[in-house]
ZADO-1210 file (C-alpha; in nm, 4 decimals, padded with zeros to 6 digits):
<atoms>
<atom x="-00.9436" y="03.7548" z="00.7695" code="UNK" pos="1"/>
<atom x="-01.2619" y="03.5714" z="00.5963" code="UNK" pos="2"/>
<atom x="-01.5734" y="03.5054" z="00.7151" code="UNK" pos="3"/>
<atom x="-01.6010" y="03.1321" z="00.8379" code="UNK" pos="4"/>
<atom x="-01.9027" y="03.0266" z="00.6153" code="UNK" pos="5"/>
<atom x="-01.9948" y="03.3317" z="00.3930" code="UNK" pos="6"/>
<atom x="-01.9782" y="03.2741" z="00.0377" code="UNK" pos="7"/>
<atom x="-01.5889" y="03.4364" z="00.0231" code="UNK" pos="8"/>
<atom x="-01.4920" y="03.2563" z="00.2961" code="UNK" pos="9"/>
<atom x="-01.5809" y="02.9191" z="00.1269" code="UNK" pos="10"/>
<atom x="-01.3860" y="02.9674" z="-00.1870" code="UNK" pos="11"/>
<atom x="-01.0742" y="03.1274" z="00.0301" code="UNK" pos="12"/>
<atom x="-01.0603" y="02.7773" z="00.2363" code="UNK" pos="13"/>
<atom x="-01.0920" y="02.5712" z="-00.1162" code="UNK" pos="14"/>
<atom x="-00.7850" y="02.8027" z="-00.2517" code="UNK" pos="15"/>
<atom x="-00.6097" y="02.7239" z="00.0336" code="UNK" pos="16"/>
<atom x="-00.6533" y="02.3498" z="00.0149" code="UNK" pos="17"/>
<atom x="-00.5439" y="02.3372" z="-00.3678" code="UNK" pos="18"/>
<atom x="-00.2283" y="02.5893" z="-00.3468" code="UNK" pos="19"/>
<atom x="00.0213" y="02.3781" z="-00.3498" code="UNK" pos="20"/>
<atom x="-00.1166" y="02.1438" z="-00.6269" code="UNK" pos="21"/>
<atom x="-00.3208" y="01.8183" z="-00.5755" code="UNK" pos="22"/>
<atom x="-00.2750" y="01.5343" z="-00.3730" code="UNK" pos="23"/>
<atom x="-00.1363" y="01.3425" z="-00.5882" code="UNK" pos="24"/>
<atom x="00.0896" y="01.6200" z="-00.6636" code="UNK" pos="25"/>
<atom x="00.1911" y="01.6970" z="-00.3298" code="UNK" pos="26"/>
<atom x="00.2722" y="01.3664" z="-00.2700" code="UNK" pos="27"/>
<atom x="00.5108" y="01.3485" z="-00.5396" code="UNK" pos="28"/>
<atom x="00.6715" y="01.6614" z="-00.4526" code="UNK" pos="29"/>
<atom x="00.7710" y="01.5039" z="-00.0939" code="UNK" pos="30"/>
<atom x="00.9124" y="01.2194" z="-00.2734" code="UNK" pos="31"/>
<atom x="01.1190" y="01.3606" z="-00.5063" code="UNK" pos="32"/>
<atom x="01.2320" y="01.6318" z="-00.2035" code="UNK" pos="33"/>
<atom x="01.3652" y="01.3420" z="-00.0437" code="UNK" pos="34"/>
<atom x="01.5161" y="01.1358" z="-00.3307" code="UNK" pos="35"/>
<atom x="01.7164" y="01.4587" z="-00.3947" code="UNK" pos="36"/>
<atom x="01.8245" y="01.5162" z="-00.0891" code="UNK" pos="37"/>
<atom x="01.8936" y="01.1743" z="00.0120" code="UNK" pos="38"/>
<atom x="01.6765" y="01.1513" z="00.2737" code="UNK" pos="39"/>
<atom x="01.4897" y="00.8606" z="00.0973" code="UNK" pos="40"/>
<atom x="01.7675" y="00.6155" z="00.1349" code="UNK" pos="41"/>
<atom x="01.7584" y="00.7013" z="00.5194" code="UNK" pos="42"/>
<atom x="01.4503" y="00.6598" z="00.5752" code="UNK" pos="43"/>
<atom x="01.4405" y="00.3107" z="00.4140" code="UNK" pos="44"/>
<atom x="01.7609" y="00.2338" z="00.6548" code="UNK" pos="45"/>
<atom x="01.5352" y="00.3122" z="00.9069" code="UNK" pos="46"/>
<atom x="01.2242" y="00.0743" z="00.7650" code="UNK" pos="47"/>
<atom x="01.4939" y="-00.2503" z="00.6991" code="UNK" pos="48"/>
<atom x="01.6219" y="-00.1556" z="01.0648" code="UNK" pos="49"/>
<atom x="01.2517" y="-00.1880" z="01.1972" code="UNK" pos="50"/>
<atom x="01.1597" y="-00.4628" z="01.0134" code="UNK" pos="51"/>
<atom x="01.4244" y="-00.6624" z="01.0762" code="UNK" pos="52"/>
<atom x="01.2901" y="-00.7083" z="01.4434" code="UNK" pos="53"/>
<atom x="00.9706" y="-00.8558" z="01.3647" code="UNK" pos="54"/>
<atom x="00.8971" y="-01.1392" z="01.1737" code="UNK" pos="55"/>
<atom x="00.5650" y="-01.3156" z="01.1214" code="UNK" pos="56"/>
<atom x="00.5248" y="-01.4836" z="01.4468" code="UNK" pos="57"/>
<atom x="00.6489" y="-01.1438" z="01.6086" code="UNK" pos="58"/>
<atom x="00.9101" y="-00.9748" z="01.7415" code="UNK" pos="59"/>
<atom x="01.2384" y="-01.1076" z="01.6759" code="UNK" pos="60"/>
<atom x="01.4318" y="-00.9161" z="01.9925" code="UNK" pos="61"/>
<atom x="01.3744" y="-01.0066" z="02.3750" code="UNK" pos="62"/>
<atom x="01.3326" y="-00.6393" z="02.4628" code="UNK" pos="63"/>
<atom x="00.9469" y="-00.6011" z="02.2718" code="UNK" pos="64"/>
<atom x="00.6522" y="-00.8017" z="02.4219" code="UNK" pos="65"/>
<atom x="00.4218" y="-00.9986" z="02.1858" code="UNK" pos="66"/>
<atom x="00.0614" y="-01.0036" z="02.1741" code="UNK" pos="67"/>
<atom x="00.1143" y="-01.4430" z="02.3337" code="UNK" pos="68"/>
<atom x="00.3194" y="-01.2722" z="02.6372" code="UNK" pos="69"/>
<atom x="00.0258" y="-01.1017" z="02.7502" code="UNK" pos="70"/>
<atom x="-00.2555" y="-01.2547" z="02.6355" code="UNK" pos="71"/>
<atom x="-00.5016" y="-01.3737" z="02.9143" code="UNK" pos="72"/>
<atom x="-00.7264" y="-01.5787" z="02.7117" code="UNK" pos="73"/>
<atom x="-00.4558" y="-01.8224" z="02.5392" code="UNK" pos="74"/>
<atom x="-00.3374" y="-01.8696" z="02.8565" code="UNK" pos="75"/>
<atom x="-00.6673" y="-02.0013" z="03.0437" code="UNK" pos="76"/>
<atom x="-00.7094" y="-02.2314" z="02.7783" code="UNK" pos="77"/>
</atoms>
């Protein structure tokens, strides 16, 4: 166990931070995880499926509530 502020502890909790790599690194990493395992074309199923329900003015589907259905001030004036 370190020290929370001594000297050693400071450099353990700065190795700790840059194990795996940098962020930029790490990032990558999760990306290509996914590409490989095909989890990247799910998840952008999933985006396209989300997306598809809202448009500009909103939300596309009777079952979400936009911002106009509730707001109190549009509809005193």
């Amino acid at each position: 166990m370190t020290a929370i502020g001594s000297e050693f502890g400071g450099r353990q909790e700065l190795y700790e931070r840059n194990y795996a790599g940098n962020h930029e690194q790490i990032q990558l990493d999760v990306l290509n995880m996914a590409q490989a395992t095909g989890a990247a074309e799910e998840y952008k199923g999933f985006v396209d499926k989300c997306m598809s329900e809202y448009d500009l003015d909103g939300w596309t589907v009777k079952d979400y509530i936009n911002s106009s259905h509730v707001n109190v001030i549009n509809k005193i004036l």
